[in-house]
Backbone bond lengths (Angstrom), bond angles and torsions (degrees), N, CA, C in turn:
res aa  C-N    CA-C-N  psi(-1)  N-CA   C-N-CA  omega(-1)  CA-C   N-CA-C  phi
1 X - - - 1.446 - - 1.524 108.80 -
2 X 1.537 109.78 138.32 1.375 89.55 177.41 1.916 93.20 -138.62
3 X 1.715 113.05 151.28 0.857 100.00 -172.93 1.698 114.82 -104.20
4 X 1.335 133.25 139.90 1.432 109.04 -159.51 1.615 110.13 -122.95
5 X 0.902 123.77 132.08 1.621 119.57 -169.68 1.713 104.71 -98.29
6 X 1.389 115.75 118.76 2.093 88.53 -177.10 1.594 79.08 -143.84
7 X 1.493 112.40 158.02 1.914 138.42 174.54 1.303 92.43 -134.82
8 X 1.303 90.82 130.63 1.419 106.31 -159.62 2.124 93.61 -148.11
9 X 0.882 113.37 137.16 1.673 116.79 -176.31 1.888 85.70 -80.60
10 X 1.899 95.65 126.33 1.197 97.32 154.90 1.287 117.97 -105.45
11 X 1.508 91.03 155.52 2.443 87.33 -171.76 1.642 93.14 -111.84
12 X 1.169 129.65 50.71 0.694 138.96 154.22 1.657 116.16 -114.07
13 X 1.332 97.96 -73.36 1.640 107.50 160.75 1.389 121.59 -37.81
14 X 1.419 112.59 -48.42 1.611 115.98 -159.32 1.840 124.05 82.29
15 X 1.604 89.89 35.32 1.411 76.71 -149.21 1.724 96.38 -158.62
16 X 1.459 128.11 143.61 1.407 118.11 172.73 1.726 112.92 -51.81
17 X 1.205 139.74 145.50 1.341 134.99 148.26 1.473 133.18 -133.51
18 X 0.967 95.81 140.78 1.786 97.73 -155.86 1.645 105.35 -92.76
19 X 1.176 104.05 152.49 1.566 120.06 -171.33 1.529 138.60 -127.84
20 X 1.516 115.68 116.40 1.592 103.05 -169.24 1.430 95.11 -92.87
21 X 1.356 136.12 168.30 1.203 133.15 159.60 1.513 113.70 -152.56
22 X 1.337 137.50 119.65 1.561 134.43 165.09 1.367 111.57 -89.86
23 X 1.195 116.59 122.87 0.907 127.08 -164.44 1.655 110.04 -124.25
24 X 1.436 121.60 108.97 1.511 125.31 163.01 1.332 135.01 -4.63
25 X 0.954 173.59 129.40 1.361 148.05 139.51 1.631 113.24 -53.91
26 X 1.226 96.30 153.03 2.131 94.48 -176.07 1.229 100.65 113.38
27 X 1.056 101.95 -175.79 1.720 144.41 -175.44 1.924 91.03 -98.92
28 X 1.254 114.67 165.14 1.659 127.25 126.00 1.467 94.90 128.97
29 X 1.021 97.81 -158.76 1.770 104.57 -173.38 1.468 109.49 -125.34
30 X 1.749 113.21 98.66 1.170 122.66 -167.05 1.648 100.10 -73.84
31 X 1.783 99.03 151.57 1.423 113.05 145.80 1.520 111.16 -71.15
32 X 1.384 112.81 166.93 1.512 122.08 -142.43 1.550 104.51 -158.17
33 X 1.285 127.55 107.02 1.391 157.03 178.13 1.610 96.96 -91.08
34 X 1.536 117.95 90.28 1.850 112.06 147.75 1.478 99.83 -93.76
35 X 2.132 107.33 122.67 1.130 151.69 -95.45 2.468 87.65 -163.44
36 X 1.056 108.88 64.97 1.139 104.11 -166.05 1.607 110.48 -92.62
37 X 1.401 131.70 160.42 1.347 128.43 -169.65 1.455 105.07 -114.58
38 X 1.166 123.83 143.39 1.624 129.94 153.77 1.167 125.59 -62.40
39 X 1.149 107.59 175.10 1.760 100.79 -163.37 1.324 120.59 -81.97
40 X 1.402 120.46 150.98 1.608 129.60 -164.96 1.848 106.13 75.68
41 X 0.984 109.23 2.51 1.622 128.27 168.01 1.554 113.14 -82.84
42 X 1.878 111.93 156.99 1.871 94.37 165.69 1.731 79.70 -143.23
43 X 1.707 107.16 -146.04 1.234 115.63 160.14 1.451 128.40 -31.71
44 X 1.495 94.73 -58.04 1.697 92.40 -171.62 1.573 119.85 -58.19
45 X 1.193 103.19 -16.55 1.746 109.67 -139.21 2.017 100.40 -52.94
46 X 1.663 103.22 -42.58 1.279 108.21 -161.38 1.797 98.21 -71.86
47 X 1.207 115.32 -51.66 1.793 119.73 168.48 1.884 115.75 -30.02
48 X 1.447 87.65 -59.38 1.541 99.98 -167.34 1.712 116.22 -75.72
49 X 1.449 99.63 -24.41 1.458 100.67 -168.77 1.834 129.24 -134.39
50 X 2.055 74.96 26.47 2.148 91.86 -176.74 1.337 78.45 -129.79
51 X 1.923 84.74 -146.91 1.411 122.86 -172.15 1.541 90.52 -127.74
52 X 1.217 113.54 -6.16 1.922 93.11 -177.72 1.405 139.72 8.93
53 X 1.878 91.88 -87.87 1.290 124.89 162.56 1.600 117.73 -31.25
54 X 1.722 122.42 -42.89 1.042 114.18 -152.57 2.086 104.43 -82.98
55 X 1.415 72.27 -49.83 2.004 108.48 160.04 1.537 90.60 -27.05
56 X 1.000 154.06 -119.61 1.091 154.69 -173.04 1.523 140.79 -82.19
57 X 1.284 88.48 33.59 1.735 95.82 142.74 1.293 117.00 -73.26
58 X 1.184 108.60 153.88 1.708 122.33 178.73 1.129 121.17 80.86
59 X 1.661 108.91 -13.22 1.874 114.24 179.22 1.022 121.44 -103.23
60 X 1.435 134.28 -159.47 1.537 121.88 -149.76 1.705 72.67 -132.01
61 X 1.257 127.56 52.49 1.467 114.13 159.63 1.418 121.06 -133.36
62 X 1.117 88.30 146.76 2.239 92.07 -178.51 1.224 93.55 -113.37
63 X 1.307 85.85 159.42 1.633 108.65 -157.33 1.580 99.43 -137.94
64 X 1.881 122.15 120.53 1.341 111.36 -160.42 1.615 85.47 -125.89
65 X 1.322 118.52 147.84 1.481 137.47 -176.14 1.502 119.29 -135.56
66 X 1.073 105.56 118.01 1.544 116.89 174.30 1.509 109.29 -135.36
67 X 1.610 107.24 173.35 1.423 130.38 174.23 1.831 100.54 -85.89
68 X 1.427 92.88 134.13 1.613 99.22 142.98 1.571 136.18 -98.72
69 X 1.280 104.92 -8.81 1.338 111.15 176.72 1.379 100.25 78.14
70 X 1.176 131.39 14.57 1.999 130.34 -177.88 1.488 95.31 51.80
71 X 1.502 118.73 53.69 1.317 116.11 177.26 1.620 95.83 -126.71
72 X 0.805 128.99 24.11 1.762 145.47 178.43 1.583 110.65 34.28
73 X 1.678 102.77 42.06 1.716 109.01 166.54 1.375 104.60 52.70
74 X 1.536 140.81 29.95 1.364 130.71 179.68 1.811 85.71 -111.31
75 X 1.805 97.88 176.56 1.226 101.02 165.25 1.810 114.90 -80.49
76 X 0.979 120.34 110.42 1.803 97.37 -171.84 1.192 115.50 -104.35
77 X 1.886 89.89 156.54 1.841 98.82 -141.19 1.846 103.28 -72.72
78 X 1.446 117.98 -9.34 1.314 124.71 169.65 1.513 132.57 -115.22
79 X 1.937 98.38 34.48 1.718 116.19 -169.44 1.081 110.15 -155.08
80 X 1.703 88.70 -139.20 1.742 107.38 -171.54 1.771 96.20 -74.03
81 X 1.442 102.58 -178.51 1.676 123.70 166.71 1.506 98.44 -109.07
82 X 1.299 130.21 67.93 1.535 122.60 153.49 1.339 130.60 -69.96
83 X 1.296 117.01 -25.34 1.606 105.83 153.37 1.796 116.72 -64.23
84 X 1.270 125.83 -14.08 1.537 112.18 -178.13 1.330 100.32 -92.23
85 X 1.385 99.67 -37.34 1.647 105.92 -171.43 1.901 98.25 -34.39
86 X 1.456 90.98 -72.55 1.720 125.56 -174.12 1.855 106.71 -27.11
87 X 1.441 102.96 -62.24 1.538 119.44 -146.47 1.700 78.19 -93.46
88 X 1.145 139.48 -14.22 1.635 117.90 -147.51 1.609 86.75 -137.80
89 X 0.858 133.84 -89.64 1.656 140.77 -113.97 1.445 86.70 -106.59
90 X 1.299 131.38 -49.81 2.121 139.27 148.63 1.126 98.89 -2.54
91 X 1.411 105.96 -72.91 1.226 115.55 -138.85 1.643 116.62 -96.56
92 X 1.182 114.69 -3.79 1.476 128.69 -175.04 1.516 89.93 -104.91
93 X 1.376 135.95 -34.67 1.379 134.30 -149.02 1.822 91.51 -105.74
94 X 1.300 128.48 -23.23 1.636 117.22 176.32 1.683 105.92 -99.71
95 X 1.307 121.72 -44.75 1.407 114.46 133.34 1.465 116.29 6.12
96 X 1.301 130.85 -100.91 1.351 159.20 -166.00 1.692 79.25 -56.26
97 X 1.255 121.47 -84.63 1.165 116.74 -135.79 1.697 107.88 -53.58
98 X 1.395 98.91 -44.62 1.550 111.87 -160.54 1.408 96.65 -108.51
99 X 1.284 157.43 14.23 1.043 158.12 133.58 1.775 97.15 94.22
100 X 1.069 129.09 51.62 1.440 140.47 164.93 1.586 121.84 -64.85
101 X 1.693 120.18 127.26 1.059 126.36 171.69 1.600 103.06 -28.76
102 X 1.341 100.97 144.05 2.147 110.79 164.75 1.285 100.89 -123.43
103 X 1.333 123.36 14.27 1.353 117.47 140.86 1.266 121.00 -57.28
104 X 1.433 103.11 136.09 2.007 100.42 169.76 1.132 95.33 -91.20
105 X 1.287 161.92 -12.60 1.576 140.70 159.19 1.185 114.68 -60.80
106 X 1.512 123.02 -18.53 1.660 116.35 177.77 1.732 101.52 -101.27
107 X 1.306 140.39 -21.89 1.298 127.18 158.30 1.485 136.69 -68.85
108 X 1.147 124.80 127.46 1.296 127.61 -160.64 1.852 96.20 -135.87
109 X 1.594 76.62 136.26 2.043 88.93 164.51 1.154 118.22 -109.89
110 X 1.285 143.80 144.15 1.493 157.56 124.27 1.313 151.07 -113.29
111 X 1.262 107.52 144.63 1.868 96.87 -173.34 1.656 111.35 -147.70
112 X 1.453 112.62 175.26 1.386 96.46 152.73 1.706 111.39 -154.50
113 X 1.530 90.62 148.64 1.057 102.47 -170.21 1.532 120.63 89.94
114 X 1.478 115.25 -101.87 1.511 116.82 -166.93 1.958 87.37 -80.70
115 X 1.463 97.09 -43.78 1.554 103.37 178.57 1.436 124.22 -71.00
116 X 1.607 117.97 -9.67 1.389 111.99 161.69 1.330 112.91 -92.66
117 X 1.166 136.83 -7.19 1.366 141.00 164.33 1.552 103.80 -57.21
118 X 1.502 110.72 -48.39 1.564 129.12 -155.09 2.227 99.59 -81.59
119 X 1.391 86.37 -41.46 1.837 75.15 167.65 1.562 123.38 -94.14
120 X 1.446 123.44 3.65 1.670 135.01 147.27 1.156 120.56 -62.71
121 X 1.822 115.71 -32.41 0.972 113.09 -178.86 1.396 125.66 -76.90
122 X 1.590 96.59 -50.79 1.693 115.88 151.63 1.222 117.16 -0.01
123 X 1.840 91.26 -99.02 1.236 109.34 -170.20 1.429 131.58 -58.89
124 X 1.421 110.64 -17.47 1.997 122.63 162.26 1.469 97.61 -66.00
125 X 1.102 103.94 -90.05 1.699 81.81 -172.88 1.662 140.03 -78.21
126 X 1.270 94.88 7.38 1.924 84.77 155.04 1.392 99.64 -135.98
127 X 1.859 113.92 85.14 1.143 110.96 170.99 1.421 123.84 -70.85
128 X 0.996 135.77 9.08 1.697 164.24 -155.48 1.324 105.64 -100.80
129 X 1.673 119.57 -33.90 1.574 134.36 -146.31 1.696 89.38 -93.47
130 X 1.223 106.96 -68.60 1.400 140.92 -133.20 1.773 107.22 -94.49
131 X 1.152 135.62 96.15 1.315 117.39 177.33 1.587 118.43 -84.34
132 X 1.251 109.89 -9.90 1.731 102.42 -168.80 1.939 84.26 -147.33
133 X 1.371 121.26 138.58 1.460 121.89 143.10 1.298 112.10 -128.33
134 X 1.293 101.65 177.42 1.876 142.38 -177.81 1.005 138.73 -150.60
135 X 1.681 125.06 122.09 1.201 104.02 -172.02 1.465 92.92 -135.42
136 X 1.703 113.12 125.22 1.301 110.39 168.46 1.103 129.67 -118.71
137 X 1.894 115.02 119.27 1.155 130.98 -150.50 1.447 124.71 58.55
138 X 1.609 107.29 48.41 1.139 114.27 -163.06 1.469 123.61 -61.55
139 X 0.967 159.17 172.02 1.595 170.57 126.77 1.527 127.13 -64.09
140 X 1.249 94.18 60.12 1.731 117.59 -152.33 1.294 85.74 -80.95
141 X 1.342 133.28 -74.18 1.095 128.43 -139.71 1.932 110.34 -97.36
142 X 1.552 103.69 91.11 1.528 109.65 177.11 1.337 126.94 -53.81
143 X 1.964 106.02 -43.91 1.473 104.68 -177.96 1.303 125.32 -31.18
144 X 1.681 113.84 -58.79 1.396 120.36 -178.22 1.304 97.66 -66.35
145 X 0.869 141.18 -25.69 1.979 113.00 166.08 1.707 115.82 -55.95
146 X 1.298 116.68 -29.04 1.185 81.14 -168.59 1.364 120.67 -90.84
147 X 1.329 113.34 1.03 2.054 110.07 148.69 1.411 117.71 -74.90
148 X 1.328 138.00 24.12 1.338 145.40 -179.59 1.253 109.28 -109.76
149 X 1.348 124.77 100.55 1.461 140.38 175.47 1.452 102.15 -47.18
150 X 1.618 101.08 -41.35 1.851 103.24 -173.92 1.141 123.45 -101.29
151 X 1.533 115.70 151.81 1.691 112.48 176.96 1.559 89.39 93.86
152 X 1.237 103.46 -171.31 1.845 132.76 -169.86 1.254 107.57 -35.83
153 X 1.072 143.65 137.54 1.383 177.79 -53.72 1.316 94.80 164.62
154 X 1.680 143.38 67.66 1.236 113.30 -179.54 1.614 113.47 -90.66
155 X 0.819 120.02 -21.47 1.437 105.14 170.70 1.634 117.17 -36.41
156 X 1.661 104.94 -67.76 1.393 116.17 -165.89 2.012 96.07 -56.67
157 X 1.298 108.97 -57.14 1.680 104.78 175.96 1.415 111.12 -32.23
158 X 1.509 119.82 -91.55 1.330 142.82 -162.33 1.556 126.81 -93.28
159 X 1.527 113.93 13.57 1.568 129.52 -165.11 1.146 98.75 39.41
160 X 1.937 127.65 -173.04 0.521 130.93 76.47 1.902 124.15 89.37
161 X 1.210 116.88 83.27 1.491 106.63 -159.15 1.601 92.04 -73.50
162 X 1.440 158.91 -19.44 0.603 155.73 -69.68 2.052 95.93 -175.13
C-alpha cells in the first residue's frame, strides 16, 4: 500500500487541490472508496485522525481523500462546483492516474458528517456513479441549519430557502 499526497490545479474548482490517495500494491483495476471529511476537516483528516489506512491494507481498494472546504461537496449557488469537481473531474482524473475500476459496482462513497451529507447527496443524484454509499453521522438534515448562526454558511452553500 502506498499512501500518496499530490496538488494538482483543478479546472473545475479554479483552484489548487490537494490529495490523499491509498493506493494498493500491484497491477489491476482497483475498487475505489471516495473517503469525504466533516466539517472543520480537509484531506488529512481521515489519515491523521482514524484507522483508514489500516482498514484497508492488504485489499484491492483505493481510497481517495480530499477537502471540501466546509462547503458540503454541493455545487454552491455563491462558489465553487464541488459536487462536479467530486462526481466528474475526481473521478475521471484518479481513474487515469491510478488505474481505478470504472465499474460503478467497484466505486464506493463515504463520509461523515458534513461529508456524509456530501456522499447521500452523491449517490441520490448520480445513482449511475456510485455502487455502494455511507454516511456516518451524517448531516442530512440542512433545513435546520439555516437558523444556525453556527457552523456552515448556508446561504453562501445553498442560497436562499426560497
Amino acid at each position: 500500500m502506498a499512501l500518496i499526497n499530490i496538488n494538482y490545479e483543478s479546472k473545475t474548482l479554479g483552484m489548487p487541490v490537494m490529495i490523499n490517495a491509498i493506493i494498493p500494491q500491484g497491477r489491476g483495476s482497483y475498487k475505489t472508496l471516495y473517503l469525504l471529511h466533516g466539517m472543520g476537516g480537509d484531506y488529512t483528516t481521515w489519515i491523521t485522525k482514524s484507522r483508514a489506512a489500516d482498514y484497508v491494507d492488504n485489499t484491492d481498494i483505493a481510497v481517495i481523500m480530499i477537502s471540501g472546504d466546509n462547503k458540503c461537496y454541493v455545487d454552491n449557488v455563491h462558489g465553487r462546483k464541488y459536487f462536479t469537481f467530486l462526481t466528474e473531474e475526481l473521478i475521471e482524473t484518479c481513474t487515469n492516474w491510478f488505474g481505478l475500476s470504472c465499474d460503478r459496482k467497484d466505486r464506493y462513497i463515504a463520509g461523515m458528517s458534513m461529508g456524509g451529507y456530501g456522499a447521500v447527496h452523491a449517490a441520490l443524484i448520480k445513482p449511475d456513479v456510485y455502487g455502494k454509499v455511507f454516511s456516518y453521522s451524517g448531516l442530512l438534515d440542512i433545513e435546520k441549519r439555516f437558523d444556525n448562526p453556527q457552523g456552515i454558511n448556508t446561504y453562501q452553500i445553498f442560497g436562499d430557502r426560497g
